[in-house]
Structure formats: structure tokens, C-alpha cells
C-alpha positions in Angstrom: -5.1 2.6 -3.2 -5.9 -1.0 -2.3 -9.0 -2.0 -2.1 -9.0 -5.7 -2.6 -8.6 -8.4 -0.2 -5.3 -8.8 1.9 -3.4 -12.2 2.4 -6.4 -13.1 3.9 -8.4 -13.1 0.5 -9.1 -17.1 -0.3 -8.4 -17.2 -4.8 -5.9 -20.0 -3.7 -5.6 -23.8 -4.9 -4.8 -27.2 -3.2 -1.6 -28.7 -2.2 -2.3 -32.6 -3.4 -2.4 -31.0 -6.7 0.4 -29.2 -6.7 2.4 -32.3 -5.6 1.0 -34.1 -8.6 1.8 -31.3 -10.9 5.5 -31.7 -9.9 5.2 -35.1 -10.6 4.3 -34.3 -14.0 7.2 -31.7 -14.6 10.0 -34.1 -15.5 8.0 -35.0 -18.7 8.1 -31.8 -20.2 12.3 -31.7 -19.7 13.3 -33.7 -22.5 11.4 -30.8 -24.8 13.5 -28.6 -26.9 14.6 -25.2 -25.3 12.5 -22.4 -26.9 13.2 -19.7 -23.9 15.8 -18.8 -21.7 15.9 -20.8 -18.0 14.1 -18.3 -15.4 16.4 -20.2 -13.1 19.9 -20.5 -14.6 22.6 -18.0 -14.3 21.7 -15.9 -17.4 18.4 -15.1 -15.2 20.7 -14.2 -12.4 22.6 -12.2 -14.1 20.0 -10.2 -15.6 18.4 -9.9 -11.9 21.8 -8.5 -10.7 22.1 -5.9 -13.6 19.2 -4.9 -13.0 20.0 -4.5 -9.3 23.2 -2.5 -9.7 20.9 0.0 -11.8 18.4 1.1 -8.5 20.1 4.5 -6.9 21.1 3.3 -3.5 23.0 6.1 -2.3 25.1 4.3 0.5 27.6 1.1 0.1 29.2 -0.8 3.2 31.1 -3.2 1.3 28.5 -5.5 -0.6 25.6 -4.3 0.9 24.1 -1.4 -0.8 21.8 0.5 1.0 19.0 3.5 -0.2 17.2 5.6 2.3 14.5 7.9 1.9 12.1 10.5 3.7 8.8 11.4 3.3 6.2 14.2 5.5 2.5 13.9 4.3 -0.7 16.2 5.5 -3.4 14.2 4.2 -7.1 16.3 4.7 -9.6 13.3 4.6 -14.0 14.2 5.4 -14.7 10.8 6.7 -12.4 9.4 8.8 -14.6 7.0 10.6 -16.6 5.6 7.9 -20.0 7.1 8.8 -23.1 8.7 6.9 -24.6 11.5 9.3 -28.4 9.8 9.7 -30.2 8.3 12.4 -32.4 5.0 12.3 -34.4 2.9 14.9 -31.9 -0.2 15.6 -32.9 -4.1 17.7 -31.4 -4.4 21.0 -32.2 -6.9 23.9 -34.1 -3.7 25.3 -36.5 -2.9 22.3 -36.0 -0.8 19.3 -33.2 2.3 20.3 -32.6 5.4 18.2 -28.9 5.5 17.0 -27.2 8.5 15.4 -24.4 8.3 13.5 -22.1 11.5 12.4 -19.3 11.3 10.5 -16.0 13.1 11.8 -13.2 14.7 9.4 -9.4 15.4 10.2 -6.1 16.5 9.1 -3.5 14.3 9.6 0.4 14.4 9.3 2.4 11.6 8.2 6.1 11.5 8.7 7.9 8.2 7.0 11.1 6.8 7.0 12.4 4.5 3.8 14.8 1.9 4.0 15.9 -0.3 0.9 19.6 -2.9 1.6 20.8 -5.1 -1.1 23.5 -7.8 0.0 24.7 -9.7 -2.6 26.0 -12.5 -0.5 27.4 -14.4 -3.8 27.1 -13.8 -7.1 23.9 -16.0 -7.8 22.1 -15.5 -4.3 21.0 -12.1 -2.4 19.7 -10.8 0.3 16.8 -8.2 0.3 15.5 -5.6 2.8 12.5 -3.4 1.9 11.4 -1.6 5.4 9.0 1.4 5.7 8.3 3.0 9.4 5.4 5.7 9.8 3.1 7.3 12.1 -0.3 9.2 11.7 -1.0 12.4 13.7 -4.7 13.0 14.4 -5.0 17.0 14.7 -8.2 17.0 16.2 -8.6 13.5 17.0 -5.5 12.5 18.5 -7.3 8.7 19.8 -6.4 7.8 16.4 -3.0 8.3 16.4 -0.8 5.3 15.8 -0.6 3.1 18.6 3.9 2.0 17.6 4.4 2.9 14.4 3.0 1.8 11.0 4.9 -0.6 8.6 4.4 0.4 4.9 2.6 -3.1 3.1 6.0 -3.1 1.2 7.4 -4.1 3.7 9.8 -7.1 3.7 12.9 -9.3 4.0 13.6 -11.8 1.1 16.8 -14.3 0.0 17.1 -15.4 -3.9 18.7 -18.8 -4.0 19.5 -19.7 -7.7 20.4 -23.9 -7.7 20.5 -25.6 -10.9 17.3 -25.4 -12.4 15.5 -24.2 -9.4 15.3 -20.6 -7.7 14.5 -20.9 -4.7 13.2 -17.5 -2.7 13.0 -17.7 1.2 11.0 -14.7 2.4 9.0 -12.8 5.2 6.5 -9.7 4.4 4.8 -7.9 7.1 2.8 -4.7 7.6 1.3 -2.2 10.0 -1.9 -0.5 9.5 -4.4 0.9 10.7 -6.6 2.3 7.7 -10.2 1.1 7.4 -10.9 1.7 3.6 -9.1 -1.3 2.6 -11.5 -4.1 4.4 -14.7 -3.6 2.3 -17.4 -4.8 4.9 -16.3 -2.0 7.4 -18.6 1.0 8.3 -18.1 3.3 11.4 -14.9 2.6 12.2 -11.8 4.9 12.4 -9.0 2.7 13.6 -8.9 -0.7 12.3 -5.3 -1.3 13.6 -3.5 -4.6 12.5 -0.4 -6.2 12.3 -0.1 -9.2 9.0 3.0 -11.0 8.6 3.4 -14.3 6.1 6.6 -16.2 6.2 7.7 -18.8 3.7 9.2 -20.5 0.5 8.7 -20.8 -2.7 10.6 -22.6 -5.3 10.2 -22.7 -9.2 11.6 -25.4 -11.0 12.3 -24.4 -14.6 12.5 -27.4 -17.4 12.4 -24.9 -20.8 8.8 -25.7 -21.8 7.2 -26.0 -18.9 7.6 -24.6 -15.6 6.8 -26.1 -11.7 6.5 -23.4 -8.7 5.4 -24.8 -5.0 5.3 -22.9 -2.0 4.4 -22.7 2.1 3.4 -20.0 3.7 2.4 -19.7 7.5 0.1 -15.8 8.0 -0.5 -14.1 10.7 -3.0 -11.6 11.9 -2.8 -9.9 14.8 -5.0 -7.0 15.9 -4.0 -3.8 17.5 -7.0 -2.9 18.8 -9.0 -4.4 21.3 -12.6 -4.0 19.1 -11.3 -6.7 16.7 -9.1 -8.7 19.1 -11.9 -11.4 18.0 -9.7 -11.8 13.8 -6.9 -12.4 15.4 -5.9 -15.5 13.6 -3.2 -17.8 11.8 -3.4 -19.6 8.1 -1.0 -22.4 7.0 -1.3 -21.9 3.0 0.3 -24.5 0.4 -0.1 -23.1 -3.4 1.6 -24.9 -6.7 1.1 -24.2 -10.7 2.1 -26.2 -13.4 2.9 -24.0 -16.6 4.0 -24.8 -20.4 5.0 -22.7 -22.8 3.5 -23.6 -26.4 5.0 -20.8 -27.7 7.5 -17.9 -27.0 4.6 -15.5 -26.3 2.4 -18.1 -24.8 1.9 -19.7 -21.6 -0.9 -22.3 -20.4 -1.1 -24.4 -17.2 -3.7 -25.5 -14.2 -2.7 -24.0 -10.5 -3.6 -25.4 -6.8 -3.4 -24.5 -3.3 -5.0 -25.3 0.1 -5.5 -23.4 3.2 -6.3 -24.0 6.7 -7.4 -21.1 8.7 -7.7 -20.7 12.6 -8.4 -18.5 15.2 -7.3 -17.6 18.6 -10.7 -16.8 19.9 -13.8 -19.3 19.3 -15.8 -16.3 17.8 -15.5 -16.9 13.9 -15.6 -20.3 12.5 -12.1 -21.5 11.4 -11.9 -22.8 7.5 -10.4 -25.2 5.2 -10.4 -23.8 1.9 -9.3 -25.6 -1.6 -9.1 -23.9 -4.9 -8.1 -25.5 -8.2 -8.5 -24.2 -12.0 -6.6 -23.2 -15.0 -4.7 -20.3 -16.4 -3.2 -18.5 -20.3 -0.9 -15.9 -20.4 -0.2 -14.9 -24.0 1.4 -11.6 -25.5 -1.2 -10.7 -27.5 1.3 -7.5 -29.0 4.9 -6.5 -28.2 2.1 -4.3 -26.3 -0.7 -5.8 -25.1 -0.4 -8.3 -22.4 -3.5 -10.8 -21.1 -3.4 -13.2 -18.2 -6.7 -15.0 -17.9 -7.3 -17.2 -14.8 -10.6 -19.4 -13.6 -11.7 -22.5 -11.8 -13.3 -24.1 -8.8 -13.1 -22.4 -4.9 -14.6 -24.1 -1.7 -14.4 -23.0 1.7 -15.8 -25.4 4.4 -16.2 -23.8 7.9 -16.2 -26.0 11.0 -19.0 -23.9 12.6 -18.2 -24.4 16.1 -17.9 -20.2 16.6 -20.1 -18.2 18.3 -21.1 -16.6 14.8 -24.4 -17.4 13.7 -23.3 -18.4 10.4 -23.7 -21.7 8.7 -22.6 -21.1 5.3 -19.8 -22.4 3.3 -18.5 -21.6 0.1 -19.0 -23.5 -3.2 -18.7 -21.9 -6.2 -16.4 -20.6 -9.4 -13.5 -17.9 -9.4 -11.7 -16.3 -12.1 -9.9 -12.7 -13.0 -8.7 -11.2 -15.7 -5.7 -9.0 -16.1 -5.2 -6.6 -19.3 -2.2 -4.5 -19.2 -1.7 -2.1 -22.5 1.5 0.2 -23.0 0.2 2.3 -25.8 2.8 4.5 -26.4 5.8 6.0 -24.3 3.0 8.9 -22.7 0.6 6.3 -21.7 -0.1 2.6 -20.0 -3.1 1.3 -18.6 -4.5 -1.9 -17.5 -7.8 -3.7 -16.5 -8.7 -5.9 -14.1 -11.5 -8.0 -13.1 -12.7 -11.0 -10.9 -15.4 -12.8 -9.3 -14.1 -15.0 -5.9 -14.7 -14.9 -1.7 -12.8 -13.7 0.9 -13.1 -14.5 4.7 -15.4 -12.3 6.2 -15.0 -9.8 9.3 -18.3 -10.4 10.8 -19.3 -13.4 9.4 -17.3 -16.3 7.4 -17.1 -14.8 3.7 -18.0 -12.6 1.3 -18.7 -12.8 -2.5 -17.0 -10.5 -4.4 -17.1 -9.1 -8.1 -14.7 -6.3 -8.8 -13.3 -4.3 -11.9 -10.3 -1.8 -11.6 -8.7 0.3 -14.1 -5.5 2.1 -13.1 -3.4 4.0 -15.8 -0.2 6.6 -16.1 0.7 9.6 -17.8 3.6 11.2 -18.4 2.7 13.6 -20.2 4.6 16.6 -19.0 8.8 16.1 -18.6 9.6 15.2 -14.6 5.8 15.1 -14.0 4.1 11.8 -13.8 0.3 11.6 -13.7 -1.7 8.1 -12.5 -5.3 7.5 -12.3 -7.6 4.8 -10.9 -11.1 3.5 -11.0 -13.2 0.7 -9.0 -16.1 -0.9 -8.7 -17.4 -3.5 -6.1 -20.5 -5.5 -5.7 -20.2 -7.8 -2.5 -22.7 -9.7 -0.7 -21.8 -11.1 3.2 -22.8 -14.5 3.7 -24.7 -13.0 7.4 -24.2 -14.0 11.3 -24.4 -12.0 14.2 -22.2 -12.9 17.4 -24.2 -13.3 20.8 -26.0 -10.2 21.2 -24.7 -7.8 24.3 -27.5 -5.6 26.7 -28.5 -2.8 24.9 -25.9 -3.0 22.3 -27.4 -2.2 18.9 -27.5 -5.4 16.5 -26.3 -2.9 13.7 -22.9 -1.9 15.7 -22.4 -5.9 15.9 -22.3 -8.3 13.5 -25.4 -8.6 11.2 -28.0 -10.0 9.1 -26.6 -10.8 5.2 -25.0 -7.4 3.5 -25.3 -6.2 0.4 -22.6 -4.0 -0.9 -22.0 -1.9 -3.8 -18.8 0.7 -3.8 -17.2 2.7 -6.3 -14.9 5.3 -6.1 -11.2 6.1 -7.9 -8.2 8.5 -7.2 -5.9 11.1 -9.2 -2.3 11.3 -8.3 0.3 13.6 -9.8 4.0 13.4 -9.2 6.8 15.9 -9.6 10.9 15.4 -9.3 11.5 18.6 -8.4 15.2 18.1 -7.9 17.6 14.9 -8.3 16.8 14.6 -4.3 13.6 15.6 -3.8 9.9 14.2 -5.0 6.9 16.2 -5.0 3.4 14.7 -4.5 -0.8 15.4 -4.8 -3.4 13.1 -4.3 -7.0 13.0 -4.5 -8.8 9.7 -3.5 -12.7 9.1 -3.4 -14.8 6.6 -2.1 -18.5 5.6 -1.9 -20.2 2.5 0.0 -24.1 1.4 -0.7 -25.6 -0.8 1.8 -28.9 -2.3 2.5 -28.5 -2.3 6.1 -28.9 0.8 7.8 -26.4 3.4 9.3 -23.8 1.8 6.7 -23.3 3.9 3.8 -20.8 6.4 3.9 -18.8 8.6 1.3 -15.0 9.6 1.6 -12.8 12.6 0.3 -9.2 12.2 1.0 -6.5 14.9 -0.7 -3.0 14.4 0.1 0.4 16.0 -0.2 3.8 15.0 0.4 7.2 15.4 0.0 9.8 12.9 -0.4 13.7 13.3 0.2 16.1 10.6 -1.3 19.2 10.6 0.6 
């Protein structure tokens, strides 16, 4: 379960820096080597070990391919994000009683996996990753998939290994229509879009300290006309500059810039800037800490028809604890302060903390857990107001935003082919705006059938 922000989420820093970090790289070069290159040909190597090791179960002269099956019946209460309640709402007209109810479903999903490796030379390769879907309503059949559904794994991606630099060329796209992932959505069943970011990225590697820069270009296309209004496009430019004081330790500042814009003039397009610092250090041959903080703006042009004014000044940072305590179990923590681009209005401030952890505690059965909590408050706007159109069921005053929830998942290889799986996922939104809680049961099985 994801339930932070997609590509669309602003923790990003600005390009000028980054192009002054790289400026500063060559300095570190004449530095004795303490590590081995993460660009050189013994990091190649290892990559294409570690490739020949993955199961495909089809080869066509270099390319290796791996397919896969998988049929789901998910049971989930809530499908539209409701809480059954009425409540006097504003309209144009005068005060209107709305009643909301919430609708449940089972829902069959069929999947098709697809995994190609092309090692085109020895040092550079070609990678597909391509998952293809479709949702069956039972009792709701609106909601059924519009195409298909394109698993967020999806992608196409080229390692280039040069000299000191490796250079990856990629292109990552999804389907989906799932609601539970954008936090600031209530009564909604079908919040259909397409993402897709395309770019480069290239790390430069001079033993104690190490240079990435990269471009991306994002899109975001809706499939459904209720949110045709996000369609958008980002150009996105993000650098780091780390050293390595030590073989367990690694310390450096990071950068980018982003230019956001829509196709309709209904949400303010945005410039945003982040810059900060970062230490990675292995605390243990166990215990790993990243640590990450700095400063975020995002300046809005306010020329939309949102009645929102407000831009973004203020701090972000996360945290990421991961802990392997023993060969039965792993865990890790994470938490964060930052703001993400908002869906009715231009942002919202978000604190988070997520736990996830696995268990294997039972031979061929894996068991994974995970916990959330959100606080989130939307910076407010409401678009031009339609005749007798609720104010509630369009954009809105400033939301605040509490939700929690977690899931259970257990896993089974049932037979060198064949995967077995159960999961239970729960989620609960608080809001101080009425007709905009909801709570959420979703339990899921599926089986899976590697080719």
C-alpha cells in the first residue's frame, strides 16, 4: 500500500545547485580510493551477476524474458470513499441537504506480468518491467476499467556504464484508477489516471565523493472527465553532491527545481525549489539510517480560477530506519514533514510516519505488515461555484486531515510455479469539513502463476 505522494509530490531541490555541485566534484578525485567505483566495471559486473540470478523462464538469444499471471477477488466496504451521514451544505440556491452513502463491492482482478532483460553488451542493458490489469465491478460495473491498468512498476530503462559515469536513460509509467492513494480525496470511486516521467540521470563517481544530475519531463493525464481539470506536465531537474568520510558513511547537500503546468487554467501552475543536506551512515552491519532536511518553496503564479493565494515556504526533511534483526525479521521506519501539490487547491502540508516489516517465520510462508499515520492540512480554494452544486462536492475551504490505518499480508509458494496470497488492508480519514470522513476494509486474495 502506497499512500504517500506520487511523482507529483514536491521534496525536490534546484538545478543551479546541482550544476555548482558538479563543479565541485573534480576536487574530491585526487582523494585516495576507500570504496569500489559505483560506475566502473566491477559495478557492472556485479549488476550482471546479479541479473543472470532472477528466474526468467524464456531466452531468445540475449534477451531473457520472465512472465507471470496473477487472478485477484478483492472484497473492499468502501469503494467510493464515503461515510453514510447527511449534513446541510452552501449552494448558489441556499443551504441543501446532501446524503452521502457509502457503496461496497467485489471485484476481480486478472493481471498479466512481463519482465525482458537484453544485455545489449556486456557493460550496458536494456530493461523492460510491464504489468497489464483490469478491475471487474460485480455490482458496480461503472467502475470497471476504462483500457486496462498499468501496474506503478511499470517501466522501460537502459544502463550505460562510461568511464566513471553510469548513465541510466529511462521511462516509467502507470495506470490507475484507485482513490486511496491521493490523501485529500473523499467520495470518489474512480479516480482514473495515466503518469508517465521520462528522463536521464547520470552519476559521476570520483571514489570519495559522488555527483548524480538528472531531467525528467512528467506527465499526468486524467482518465476521467471529473478531474480532466490535473491534467498537467512538470519539467523536473534534481542533483546531489555526496562524500564518503568513511566506508560506512556518506554526507552531502542535494538540489532540484521544478516547473509545473497545466492544460486547463483551473489550478495555479508552480515553480518549486528545494535545497538541503543529507547522512547516510551504517550504523551496524544491521542497522541502516538515511537522514535528509532542508529548505522547500513553491511559488504559484495565481492566474487559476482556484481561489487560492498561497505559496509554500517552509522546511522538509525524512527519515529512513531500516533494521534486519535477524534472518526471521526486518523492519523499517519512516518519517517526514514536506508539501505536495494539491488536488483542489495548490498544496498540502504533510507529516507522515510509516512502519512496514516482514516475517518469515514459517518455511515457504512470508508474512509483511504495515502501519501509517497522516496529519495534512490543504492550503484552501474553491473553483467558481456551479448552480446548485454543493460547495462541499467542489473544491473547499482549508482541510484538515488526520488518517491512519495499516495492512497484513501473508504469502505462500505453494509450488515452484505457483504463489499464494491474503491481504487485509485498513483505512481511516478525519476531516473537519463535513461529509468527508470515511473508513475502508479491503481483504484480498490472489493467486500468481510463474511461467
Amino acid at each position: 500500500m502506497s499512500l504517500h505522494a506520487t511523482p507529483h509530490s514536491l521534496a525536490l531541490s534546484a538545478g543551479k545547485i546541482c550544476l555548482a555541485l558538479l563543479c565541485l566534484a573534480p576536487i574530491a578525485q585526487a582523494q585516495d580510493a576507500i570504496r569500489p567505483s559505483l560506475a566502473g566495471e566491477s559495478a557492472s559486473e556485479a549488476r550482471r551477476q546479479s541479473i543472470d540470478n532472477i528466474p526468467y523462464n524464456l531466452q531468445m538469444g540475449p534477451m531473457k524474458f520472465r512472465f507471470s499471471a496473477t487472478l485477484g477477488v478483492e472484497y473492499n466496504d468502501n469503494i467510493n470513499l464515503t461515510e453514510d451521514a447527511s449534513a446541510f451544505l452552501p449552494s448558489l440556491t441556499g443551504p441543501i441537504l446532501v446524503t452521502t452513502e457509502q457503496q461496497g463491492d467485489f471485484i476481480i482482478r486478472p493481471q498479466i506480468n512481463m519482465n525482458v532483460l537484453w544485455p545489449i553488451t556486456q557493460l550496458n542493458t536494456f530493461k523492460l518491467d510491464l504489468g497489464v490489469g483490469y478491475a471487474f465491478y460485480l455490482d458496480h460495473s461503472s467502475y470497471n476499467t476504462n483500457s486496462v491498468l498499468l501496474s506503478p512498476g511499470s517501466q522501460l530503462a537502459f544502463d550505460i556504464f562510461v568511464g566513471d559515469f553510469r548513465i541510466n536513460i529511462h521511462d516509467r509509467f502507470s495506470l490507475e484508477q484507485d482513490p486511496v492513494a491521493e490523501l485529500s480525496l473523499s467520495n470518489v470511486a474512480d479516480y482514473g489516471r495515466f503518469q508517465n516521467t521520462a528522463g536521464v540521470s547520470v552519476l559521476w563517481d570520483l571514489n570519495q565523493a559522488v555527483a548524480t544530475l538528472g531531467y525528467d519531463h512528467y506527465n499526468f493525464i486524467s482518465t476521467t472527465s471529473e478531474f480532466d481539470y490535473l491534467d498537467r506536465n512538470a519539467d523536473m531537474v534534481v542533483g546531489s553532491l555526496a562524500f564518503t568520510p568513511s566506508s560506512t558513511m556518506s554526507v552531502g547537500v542535494e538540489g532540484s527545481f521544478v516547473h509545473t503546468y497545466y492544460d486547463q487554467n483551473i489550478l495555479n501552475d508552480s515553480d518549486a525549489y528545494t535545497a538541503g543536506a543529507f547522512v547516510e551512515t551504517q550504523i551496524t552491519s544491521y542497522l541502516k539510517l538515511r537522514v535528509a532536511g532542508g529548505y522547500q518553496a513553491i511559488n504559484f503564479d495565481n492566474t487559476g480560477l482556484v481561489n487560492d493565494t498561497h505559496d509554500v515556504s517552509d522546511y522538509y526533511a525524512n527519515l529512513l530506519l531500516t533494521h534486519r534483526v535477524n534472518a526471521v525479521f526486518s523492519h523499517s521506519l519512516s518519517a517526514g514533514h514536506e508539501s505536495q501539490l494539491g488536488v483542489n487547491s495548490n498544496y498540502i502540508r504533510l507529516n507522515y510516519v510509516r512502519h512496514t516489516a516482514t516475517w518469515n517465520l514459517v518455511y515457504h510462508t512470508l508474512l509483511s505488515t504495515e502501519l501509517f499515520y497522516e496529519d495534512a492540512d490543504d492550503s484552501g480554494g474553491s473553483f467558481v461555484p456551479l448552480p446548485g452544486v454543493p460547495l462541499a462536492f467542489n473544491p473547499f475551504v482549508a482541510e484538515h486531515i488526520h488518517r491512519y490505518g495499516g495492512a497484513l499480508t501473508v504469502g505462500y509458494q505453494l509450488t515452484p510455479h505457483v504463489t499464494l496470497g491474503l491481504r487485509y488492508q485498513y483505512v481511516q480519514k478525519d476531516s473537519d469539513q463535513p461529509l468527508r470522513d470515511y473508513s475502508q476494509n479491503r481483504i484480498a486474495l490472489d493467486g500468481t502463476y510463474s511461467f
